[in-house]
C-alpha positions in Angstrom: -19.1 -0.8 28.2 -16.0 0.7 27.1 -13.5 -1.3 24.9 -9.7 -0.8 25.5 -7.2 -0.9 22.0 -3.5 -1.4 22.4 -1.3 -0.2 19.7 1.7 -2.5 19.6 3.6 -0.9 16.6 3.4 0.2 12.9 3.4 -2.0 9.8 2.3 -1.1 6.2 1.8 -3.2 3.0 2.4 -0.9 0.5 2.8 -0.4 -3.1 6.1 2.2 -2.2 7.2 -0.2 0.4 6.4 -3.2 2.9 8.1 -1.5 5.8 7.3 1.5 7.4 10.8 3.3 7.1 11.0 2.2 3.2 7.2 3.7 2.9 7.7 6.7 4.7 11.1 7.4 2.6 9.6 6.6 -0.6 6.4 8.9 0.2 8.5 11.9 0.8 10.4 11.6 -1.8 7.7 11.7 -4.2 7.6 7.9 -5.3 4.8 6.4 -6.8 3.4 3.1 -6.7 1.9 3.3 -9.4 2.9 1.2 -12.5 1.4 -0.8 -15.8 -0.7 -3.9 -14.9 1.7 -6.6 -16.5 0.7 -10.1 -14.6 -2.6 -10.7 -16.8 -4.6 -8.9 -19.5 -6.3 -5.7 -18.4 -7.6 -4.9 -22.2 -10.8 -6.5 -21.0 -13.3 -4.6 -18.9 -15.6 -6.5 -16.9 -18.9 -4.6 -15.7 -20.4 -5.7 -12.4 
């Protein structure tokens, strides 16, 4: 049995934007989205 998908639009959550426009811009332009970890202490390396 064949399943059927319907695509009702584009979103993105995105480090260079949380709109699709703003992403898109910011991806051509050259933007990163990548930046220092600041919100807790990444001097500690945990193994798993």
């Amino acid at each position: 049995m064949k399943r059927r998908v319907a695509i009702t639009g584009l979103g993105i959550i995105s480090p260079v934007g949380n709109d699709l426009n703003t992403a898109w811009i910011n991806i051509i332009n050259g933007q990163s989205g990548i930046n220092r970890i600041t919100r807790f202490d990444s001097s500690v390396l945990i193994l798993i």
